[in-house]
SELO-676365 format. One line per 5 residues: number of its first residue (from 1); their letters; for each residue x, y, z of N, C-alpha, C. Coordinates in steps of 0.05 Angstrom, whole numbers, always signed. Example, Ala and Ser with C-alpha at 12.3 -4.5 7.8 and 13.67 -1.06 7.14 Angstrom:
// SELO-676365
1> AS> +264/-114/+156/+246/-90/+156/+264/-66/+156  +257/-45/+142/+273/-21/+143/+258/+1/+157
// end
This chain:
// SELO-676365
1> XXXXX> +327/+1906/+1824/+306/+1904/+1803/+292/+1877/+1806  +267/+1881/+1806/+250/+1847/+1811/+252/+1836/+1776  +252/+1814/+1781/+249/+1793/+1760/+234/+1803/+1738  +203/+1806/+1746/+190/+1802/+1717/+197/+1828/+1713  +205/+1855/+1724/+216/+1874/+1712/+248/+1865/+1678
6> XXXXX> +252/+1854/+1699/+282/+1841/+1683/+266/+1830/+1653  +243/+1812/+1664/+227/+1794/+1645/+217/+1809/+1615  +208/+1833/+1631/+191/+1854/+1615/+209/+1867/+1586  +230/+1869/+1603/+258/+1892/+1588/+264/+1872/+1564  +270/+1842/+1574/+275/+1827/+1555/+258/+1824/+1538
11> XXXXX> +238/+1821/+1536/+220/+1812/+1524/+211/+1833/+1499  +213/+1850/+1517/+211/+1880/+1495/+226/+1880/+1470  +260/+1884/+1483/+281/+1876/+1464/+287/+1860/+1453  +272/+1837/+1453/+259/+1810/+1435/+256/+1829/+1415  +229/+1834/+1419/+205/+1841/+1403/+228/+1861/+1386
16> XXXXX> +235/+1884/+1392/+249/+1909/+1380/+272/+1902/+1362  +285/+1879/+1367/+309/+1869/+1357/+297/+1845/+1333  +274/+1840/+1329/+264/+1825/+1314/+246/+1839/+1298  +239/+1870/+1297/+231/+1880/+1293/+261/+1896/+1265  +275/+1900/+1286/+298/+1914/+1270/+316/+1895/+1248
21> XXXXX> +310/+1869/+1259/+329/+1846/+1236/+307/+1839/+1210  +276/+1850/+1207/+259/+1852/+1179/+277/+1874/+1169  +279/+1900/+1184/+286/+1928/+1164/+322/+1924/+1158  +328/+1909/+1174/+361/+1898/+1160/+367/+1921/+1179  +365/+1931/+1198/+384/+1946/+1220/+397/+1923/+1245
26> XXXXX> +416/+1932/+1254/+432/+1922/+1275/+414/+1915/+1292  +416/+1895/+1313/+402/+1886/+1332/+411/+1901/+1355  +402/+1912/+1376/+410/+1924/+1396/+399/+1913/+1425  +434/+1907/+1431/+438/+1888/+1463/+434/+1908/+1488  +422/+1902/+1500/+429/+1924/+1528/+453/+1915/+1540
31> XXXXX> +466/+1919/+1563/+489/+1930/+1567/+484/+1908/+1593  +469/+1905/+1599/+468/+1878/+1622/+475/+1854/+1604  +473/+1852/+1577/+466/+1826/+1566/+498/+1823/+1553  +510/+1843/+1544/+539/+1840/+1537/+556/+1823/+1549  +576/+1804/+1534/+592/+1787/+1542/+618/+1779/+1527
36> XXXXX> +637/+1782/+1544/+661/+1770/+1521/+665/+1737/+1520  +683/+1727/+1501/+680/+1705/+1493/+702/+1696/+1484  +719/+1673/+1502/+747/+1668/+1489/+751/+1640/+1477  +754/+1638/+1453/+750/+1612/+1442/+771/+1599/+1446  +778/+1573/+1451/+799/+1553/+1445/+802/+1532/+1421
41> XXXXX> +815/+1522/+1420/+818/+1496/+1396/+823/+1473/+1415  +803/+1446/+1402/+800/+1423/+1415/+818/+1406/+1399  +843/+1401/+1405/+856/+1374/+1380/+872/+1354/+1393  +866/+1351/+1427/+877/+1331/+1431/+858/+1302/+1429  +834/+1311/+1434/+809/+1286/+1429/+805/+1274/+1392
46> XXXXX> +806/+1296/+1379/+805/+1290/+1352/+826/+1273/+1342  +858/+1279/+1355/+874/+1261/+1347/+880/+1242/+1366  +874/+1232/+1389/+869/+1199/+1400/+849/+1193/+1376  +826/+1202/+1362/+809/+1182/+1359/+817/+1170/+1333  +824/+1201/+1318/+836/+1188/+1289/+864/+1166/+1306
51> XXXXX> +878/+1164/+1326/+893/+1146/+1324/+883/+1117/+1325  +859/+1116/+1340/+837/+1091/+1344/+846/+1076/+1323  +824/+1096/+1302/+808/+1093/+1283/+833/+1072/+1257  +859/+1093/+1266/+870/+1078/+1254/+883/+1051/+1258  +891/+1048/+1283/+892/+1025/+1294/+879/+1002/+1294
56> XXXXX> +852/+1017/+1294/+832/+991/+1292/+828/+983/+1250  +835/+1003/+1238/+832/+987/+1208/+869/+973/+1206  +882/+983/+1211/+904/+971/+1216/+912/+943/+1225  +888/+935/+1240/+902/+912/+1258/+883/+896/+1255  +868/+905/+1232/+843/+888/+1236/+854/+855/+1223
61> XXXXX> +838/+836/+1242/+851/+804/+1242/+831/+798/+1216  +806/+810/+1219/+782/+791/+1200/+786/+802/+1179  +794/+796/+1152/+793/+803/+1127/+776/+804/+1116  +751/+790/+1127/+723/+785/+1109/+699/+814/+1115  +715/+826/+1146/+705/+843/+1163/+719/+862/+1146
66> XXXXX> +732/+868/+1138/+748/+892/+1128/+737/+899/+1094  +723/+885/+1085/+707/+886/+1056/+671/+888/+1064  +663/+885/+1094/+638/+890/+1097/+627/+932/+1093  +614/+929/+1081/+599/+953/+1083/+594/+972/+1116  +588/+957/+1132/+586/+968/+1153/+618/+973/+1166
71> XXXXX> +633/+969/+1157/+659/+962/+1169/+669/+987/+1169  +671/+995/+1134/+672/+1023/+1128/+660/+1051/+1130  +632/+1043/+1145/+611/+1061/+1159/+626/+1068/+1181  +635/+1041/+1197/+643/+1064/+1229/+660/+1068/+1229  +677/+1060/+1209/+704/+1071/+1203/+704/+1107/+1202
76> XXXXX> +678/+1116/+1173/+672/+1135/+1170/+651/+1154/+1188  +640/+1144/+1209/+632/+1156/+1232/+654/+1164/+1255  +674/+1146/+1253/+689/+1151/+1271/+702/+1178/+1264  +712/+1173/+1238/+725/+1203/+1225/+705/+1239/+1231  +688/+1226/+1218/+665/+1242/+1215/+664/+1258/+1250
81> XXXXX> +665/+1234/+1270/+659/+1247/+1306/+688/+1260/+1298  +703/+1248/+1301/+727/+1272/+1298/+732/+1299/+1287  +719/+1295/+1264/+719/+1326/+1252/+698/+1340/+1271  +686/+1335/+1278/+657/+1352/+1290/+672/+1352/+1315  +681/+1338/+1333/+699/+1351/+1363/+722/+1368/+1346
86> XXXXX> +739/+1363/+1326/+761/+1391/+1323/+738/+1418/+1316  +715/+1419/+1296/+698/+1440/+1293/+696/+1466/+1311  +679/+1448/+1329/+657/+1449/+1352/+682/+1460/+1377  +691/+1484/+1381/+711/+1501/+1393/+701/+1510/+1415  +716/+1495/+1438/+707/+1503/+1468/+713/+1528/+1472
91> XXXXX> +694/+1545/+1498/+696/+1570/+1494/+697/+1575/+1521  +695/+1600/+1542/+689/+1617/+1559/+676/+1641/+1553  +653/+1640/+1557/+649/+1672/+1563/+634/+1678/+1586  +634/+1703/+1588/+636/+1713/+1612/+617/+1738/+1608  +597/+1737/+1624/+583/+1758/+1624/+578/+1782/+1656
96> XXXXX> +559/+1797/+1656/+561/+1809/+1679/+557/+1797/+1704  +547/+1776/+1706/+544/+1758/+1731/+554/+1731/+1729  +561/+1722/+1706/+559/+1688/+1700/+587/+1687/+1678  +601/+1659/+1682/+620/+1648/+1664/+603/+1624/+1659  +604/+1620/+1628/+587/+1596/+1617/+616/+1584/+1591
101> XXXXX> +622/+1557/+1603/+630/+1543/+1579/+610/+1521/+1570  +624/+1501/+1548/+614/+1482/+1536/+632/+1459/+1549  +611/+1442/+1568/+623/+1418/+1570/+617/+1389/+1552  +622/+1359/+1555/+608/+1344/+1546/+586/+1344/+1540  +561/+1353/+1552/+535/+1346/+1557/+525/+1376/+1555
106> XXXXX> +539/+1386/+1538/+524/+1421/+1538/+532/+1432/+1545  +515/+1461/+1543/+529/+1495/+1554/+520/+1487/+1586  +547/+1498/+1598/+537/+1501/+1624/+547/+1530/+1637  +523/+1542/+1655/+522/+1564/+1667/+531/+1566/+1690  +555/+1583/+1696/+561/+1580/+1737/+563/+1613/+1743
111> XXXXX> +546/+1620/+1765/+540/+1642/+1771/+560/+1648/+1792  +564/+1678/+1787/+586/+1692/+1815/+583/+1672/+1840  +560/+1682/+1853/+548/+1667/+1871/+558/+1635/+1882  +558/+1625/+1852/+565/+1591/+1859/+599/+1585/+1860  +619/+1615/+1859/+644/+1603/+1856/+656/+1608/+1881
116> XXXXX> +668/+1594/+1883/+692/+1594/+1906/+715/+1610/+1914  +720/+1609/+1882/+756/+1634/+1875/+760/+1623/+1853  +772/+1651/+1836/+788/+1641/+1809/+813/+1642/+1821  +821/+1620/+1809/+860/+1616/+1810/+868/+1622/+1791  +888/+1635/+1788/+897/+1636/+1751/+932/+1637/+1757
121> XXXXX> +947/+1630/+1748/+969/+1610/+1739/+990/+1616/+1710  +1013/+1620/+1708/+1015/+1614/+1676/+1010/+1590/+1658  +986/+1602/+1641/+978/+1585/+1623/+946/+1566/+1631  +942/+1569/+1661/+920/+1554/+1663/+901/+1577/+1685  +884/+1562/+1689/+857/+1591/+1696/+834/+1563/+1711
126> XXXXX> +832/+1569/+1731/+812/+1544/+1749/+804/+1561/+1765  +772/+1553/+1761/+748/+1564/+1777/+732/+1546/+1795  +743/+1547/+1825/+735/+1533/+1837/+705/+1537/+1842  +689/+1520/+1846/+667/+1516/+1852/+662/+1506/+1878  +631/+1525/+1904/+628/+1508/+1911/+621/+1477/+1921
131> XXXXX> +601/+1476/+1902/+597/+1439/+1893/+593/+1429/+1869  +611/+1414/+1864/+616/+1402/+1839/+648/+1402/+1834  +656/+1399/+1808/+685/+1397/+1796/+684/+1427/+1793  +718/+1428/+1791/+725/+1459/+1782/+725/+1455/+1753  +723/+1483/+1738/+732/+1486/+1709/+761/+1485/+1712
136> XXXXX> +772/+1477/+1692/+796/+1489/+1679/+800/+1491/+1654  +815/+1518/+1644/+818/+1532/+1617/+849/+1529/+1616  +860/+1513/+1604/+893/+1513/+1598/+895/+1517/+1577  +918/+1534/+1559/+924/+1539/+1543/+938/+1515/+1534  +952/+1488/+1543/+974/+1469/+1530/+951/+1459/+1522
141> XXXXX> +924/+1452/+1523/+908/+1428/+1521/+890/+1437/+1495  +876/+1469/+1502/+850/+1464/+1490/+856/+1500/+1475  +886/+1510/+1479/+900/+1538/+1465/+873/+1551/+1475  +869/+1565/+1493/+861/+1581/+1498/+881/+1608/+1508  +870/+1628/+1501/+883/+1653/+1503/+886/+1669/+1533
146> XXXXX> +903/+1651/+1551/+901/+1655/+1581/+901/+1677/+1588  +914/+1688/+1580/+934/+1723/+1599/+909/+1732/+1587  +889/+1740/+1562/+870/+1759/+1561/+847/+1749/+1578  +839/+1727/+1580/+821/+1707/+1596/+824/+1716/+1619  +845/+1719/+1634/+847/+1724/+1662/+849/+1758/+1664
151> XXXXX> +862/+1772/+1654/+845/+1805/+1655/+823/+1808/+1656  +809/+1797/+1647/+779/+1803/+1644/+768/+1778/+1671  +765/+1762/+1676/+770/+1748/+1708/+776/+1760/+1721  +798/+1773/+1727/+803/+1792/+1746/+774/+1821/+1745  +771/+1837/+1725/+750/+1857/+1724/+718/+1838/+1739
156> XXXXX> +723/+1812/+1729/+693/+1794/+1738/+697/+1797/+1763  +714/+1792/+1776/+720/+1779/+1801/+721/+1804/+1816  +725/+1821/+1818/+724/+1852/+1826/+689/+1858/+1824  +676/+1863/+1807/+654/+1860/+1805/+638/+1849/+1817  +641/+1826/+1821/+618/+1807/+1836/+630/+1795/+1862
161> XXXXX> +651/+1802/+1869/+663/+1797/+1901/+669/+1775/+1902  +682/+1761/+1878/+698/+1730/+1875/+724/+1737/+1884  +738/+1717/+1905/+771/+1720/+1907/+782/+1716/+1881  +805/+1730/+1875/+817/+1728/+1853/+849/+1726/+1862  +855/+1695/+1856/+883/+1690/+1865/+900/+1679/+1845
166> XX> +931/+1694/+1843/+954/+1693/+1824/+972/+1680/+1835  +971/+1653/+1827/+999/+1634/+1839/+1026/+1643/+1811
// end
């Protein structure tokens, strides 16, 4: 299928699906665009920082610093970044051509095409790439739901002619 064909379909189902969310009907995905999605929990970053945070009001030498207004601001930003990294729940999903997580600096997209081989492991799941860092999805770090993660990796990897290897 050429592109602006692809372009066209979408664009349509823009229109139709924004059409259907005025009359309060269901939005309707085509079947290329479907994707699963396995969320994890982030709590090893949230608790180094609350340990910082505490450390640093703890140990603080300046007393005069510890009654300043600003003192108690980054105290309360610091908390504040912490709640927003436990929130903010790293994910995988996986669609018909592409696995997209959330790294530091944003969603990032890696296409069949760009991977090397999934490895999958008990408890951890690494998608080699060929240039750049590999992903990795571990369940001790960031509880992600491995064993369903990797069934569905495996169906990807079948699909789009990625090696799929079980240490």
């Amino acid at each position: 299928m050429s592109r602006s064909w692809e372009r066209k379909v979408r664009n349509n189902m823009n229109q139709l699906n924004k059409q259907r969310k005025k009359q309060g009907i269901q939005a309707v995905v085509p079947n290329a665009e479907r994707s699963d999605i396995y969320k994890g929990r982030s709590f090893i970053g949230p608790i180094l920082l609350l340990f910082i945070v505490m450390a640093y009001a703890l140990l603080d030498s300046n007393p005069k610093a510890s009654q300043s207004n600003l003192y108690w601001i980054t105290i309360g930003c610091y908390i504040l970044l912490a709640v927003i990294m436990l929130l903010r729940r790293p994910y995988l999903k996986i669609g018909q051509d592409y696995v997209q997580t959330r790294k530091f600096s944003g969603d990032r997209r890696l296409k069949a095409e760009e991977m090397k081989a999934i490895n999958v492991q008990d408890g951890y799941i690494v998608i080699s790439r060929h240039r750049g860092g590999n992903w990795v999805f571990a369940r001790i770090t960031n509880l992600y739901p491995t064993a369903a993660m990797a069934e569905r990796l495996k169906t990807f990897a079948q699909q789009n002619q990625v090696p799929y290897n079980v240490k």
